[in-house]
C-alpha positions, 0 to 999 in steps of 0.5 A: 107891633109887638116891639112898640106895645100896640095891639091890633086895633091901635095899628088899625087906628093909626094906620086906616087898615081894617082890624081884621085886615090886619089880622089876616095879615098875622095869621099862620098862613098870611095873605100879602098886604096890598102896596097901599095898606103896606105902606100905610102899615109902615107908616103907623109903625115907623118902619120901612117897608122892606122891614115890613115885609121882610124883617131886615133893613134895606142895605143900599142907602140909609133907611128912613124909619122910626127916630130918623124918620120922624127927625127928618118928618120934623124938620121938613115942617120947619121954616127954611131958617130954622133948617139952616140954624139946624144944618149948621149946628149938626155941620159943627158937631160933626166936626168934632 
């Protein structure tokens, strides 16, 4: 929160969880989100969870979260040949 800007009422706007949920989860001696409101949480924020929860990426495969994440959230959207232009376009600038 404090990285992006966002107060606690903002990540309750974007992330569906109570102000005041959220607040207890910032206080000295937090209680532990719910799987669903870390979830949702770590959505709004564009993190992962394990980072939500732990403050370190997840080091087996690549971690899905802010940039990448919207990338990719991005390119789902697309219709398949836009994918395919885009595909071929990161397959040739690879290349080099």
């Amino acid at each position: 929160m404090e990285y992006q800007g966002l107060t606690t009422k903002e990540l309750s706007e974007r992330s569906g969880v109570s102000k005041r949920t959220i607040d207890n989860y910032l206080m000295a001696n937090p209680q532990e989100p719910s799987v669903s409101n870390a979830y949702k949480i770590a959505r709004a924020l564009k993190v992962s969870i394990e980072y939500l929860l732990t403050g370190e990426e997840y080091t087996g495969n690549i971690t899905l979260t802010g940039p990448l994440l919207e990338f990719l959230e991005n390119y789902q959207a697309l219709p398949a040949e836009f994918q395919n232009i885009i595909e071929n376009l990161v397959k040739k600038l690879s290349e080099r």
